[in-house]
C-alpha positions in Angstrom: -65.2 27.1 -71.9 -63.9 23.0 -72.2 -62.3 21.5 -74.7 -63.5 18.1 -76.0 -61.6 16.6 -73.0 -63.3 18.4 -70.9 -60.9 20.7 -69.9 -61.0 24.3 -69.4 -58.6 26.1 -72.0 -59.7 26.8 -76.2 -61.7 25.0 -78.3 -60.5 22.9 -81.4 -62.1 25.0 -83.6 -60.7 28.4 -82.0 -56.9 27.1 -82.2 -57.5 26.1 -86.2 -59.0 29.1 -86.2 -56.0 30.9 -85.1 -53.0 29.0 -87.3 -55.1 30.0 -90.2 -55.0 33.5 -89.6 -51.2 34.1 -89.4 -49.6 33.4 -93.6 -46.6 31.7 -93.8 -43.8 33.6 -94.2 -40.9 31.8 -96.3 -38.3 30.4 -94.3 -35.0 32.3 -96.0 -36.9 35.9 -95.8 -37.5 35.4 -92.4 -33.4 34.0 -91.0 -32.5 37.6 -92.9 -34.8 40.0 -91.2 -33.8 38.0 -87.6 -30.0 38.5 -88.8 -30.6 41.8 -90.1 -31.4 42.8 -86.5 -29.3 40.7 -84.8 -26.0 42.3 -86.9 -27.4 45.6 -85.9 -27.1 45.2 -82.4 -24.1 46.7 -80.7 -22.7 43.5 -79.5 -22.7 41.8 -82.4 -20.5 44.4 -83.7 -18.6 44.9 -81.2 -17.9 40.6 -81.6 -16.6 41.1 -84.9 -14.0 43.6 -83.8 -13.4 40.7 -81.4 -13.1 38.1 -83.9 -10.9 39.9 -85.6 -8.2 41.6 -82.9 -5.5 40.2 -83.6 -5.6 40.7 -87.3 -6.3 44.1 -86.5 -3.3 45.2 -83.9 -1.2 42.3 -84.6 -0.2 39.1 -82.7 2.2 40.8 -79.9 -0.4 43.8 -79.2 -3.1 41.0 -79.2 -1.6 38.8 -76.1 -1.5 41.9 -74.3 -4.9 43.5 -75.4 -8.6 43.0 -75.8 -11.5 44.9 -76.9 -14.0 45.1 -73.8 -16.9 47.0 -75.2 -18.3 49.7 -78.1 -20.9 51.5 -77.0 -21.8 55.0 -79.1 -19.3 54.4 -81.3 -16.7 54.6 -78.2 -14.5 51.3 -78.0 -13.2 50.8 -74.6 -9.8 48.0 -74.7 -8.6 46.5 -72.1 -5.0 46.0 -71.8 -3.3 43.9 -68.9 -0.9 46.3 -67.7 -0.8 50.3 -67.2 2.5 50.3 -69.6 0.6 48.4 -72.4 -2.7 51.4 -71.7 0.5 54.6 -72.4 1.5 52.1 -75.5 -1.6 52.1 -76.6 -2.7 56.0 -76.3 0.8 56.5 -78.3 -0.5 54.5 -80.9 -4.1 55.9 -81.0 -4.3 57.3 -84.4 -2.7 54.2 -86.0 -4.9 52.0 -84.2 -8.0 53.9 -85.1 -6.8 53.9 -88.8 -6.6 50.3 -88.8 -10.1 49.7 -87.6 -10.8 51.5 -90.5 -9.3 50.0 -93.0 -10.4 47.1 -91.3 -14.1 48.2 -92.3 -15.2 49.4 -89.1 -16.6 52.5 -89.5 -18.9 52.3 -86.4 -15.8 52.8 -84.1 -15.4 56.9 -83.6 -12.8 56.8 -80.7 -10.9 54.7 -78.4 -10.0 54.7 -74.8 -7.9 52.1 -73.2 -8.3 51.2 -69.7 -6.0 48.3 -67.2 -7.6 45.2 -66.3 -7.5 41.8 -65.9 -7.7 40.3 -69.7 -10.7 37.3 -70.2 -9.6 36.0 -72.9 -6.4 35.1 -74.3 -5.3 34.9 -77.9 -3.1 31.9 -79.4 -2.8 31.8 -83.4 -5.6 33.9 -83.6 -8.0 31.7 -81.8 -9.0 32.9 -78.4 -9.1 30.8 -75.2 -11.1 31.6 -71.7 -8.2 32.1 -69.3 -8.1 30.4 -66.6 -7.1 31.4 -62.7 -4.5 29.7 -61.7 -5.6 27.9 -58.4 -4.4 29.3 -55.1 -1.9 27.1 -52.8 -2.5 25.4 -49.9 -3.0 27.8 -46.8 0.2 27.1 -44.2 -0.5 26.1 -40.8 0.6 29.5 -40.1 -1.6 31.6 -42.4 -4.1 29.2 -40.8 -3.4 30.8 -37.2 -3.4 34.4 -38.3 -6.4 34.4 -40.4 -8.3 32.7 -36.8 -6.4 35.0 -34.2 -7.4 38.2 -37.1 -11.7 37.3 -37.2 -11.5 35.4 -33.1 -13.4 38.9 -32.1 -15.9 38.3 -34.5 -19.4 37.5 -32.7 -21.8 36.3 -35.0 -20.4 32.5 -36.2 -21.6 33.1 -39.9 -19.9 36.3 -39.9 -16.5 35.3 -38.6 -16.7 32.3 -41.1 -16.9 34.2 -44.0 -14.5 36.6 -42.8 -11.7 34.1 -42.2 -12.5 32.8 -45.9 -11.5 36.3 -47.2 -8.5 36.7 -44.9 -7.2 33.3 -45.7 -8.0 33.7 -48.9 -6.3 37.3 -49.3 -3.2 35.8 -47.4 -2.7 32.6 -49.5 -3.0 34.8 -52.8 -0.1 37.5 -51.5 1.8 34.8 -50.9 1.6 33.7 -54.3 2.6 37.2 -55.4 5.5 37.1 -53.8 6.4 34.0 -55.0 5.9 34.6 -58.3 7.9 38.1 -57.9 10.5 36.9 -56.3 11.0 34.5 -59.4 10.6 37.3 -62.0 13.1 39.4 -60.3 15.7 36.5 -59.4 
C-alpha cells in the first residue's frame, strides 16, 4: 500500500481511523494510575526511606550510614566502617522501630553490611561523593610498575597491566599518607 505521497507505509484514512478508535482518557486520572504504579515499585520506596535517613537515624548515624536497597521487605544499609555495621546490629530493634513510626511498614528486617558510602548527607540534603583524585605517580613508582609488567608479551596487555600497578601503587601511597596523618 502508498500513501498519497506515494510512499509505502498507511493510508490517511487508516491512521484517522486508528486515533478515533482509542477514547480520551482525562489527563489527571491517567498521572494517578502512572503514579499509582510507579509508588508501588520497590525502588520508589525504597527512595523514600532514602529521602528521609537522616530524619530517621539522626544526623551523626546519617554521615556514617546509608540505606543501599529493600528488596522483600529486607533493607540492606550500608555503613562506611565495620565499627559503624556492630553499632548498627546493637541498635537493630530501635532502628527498626523508628522506620516504623516513621510509616514504613514495608521494611520487615534489616541487615547492615561495610562499604564504600555514595552519597553523603549534609543538613539533610545529600551530595554524590566524590573520589578524591590520586597523586602524581613518582619517578620511582614509575620504575617499579615497568620493571613489575617488562615480562609481559602482548603490548596491550602489559599496558593495561602497568595502568593497574601504577595505579594500585599511587593509591597505597595515599593510604599511607593519609594514615600516617591520622595517627600523628
Amino acid at each position: 500500500m502508498t500513501t498519497s505521497s506515494g510512499r509505502p507505509g498507511r493510508s490517511p484514512a487508516r491512521r484517522r481511523k486508528r486515533r478515533q478508535a482509542s477514547d480520551p482518557e482525562e489527563l489527571g486520572s491517567l498521572i494517578r494510575s502512572l503514579a499509582d504504579r510507579a509508588l508501588r515499585h520497590p525502588h520508589a520506596r525504597a527512595s523514600r526511606i532514602w529521602q528521609r535517613w537522616p530524619e530517621v537515624v539522626g544526623e551523626q548515624m546519617a554521615k556514617h550510614t546509608e540505606p543501599y536497597r529493600l528488596i522483600g521487605g529486607v533493607l540492606t544499609v550500608r555503613a562506611d566502617s565495620p565499627v559503624w555495621v556492630t553499632e548498627l546490629n546493637h541498635l537493630k530493634g530501635a532502628l527498626m522501630e523508628k522506620l516504623k513510626q516513621a510509616s514504613f511498614q514495608e521494611v520487615t528486617d534489616i541487615r547492615f553490611r561495610t562499604g564504600v558510602l555514595r552519597y553523603t548527607w549534609r543538613s539533610g540534603r545529600h551530595r554524590l561523593r566524590r573520589p578524591k583524585p590520586l597523586p602524581i605517580a613518582t619517578r620511582t613508582e614509575i620504575d617499579w610498575a615497568e620493571k613489575t609488567v617488562d615480562q609481559v608479551e602482548d603490548e596491550a596487555l602489559r599496558r593495561a597491566i602497568y595502568r593497574v600497578v601504577l595505579k594500585g601503587k599511587v593509591r597505597l601511597r595515599r593510604e599511607d599518607a593519609e594514615k600516617k596523618g591520622e595517627g600523628g
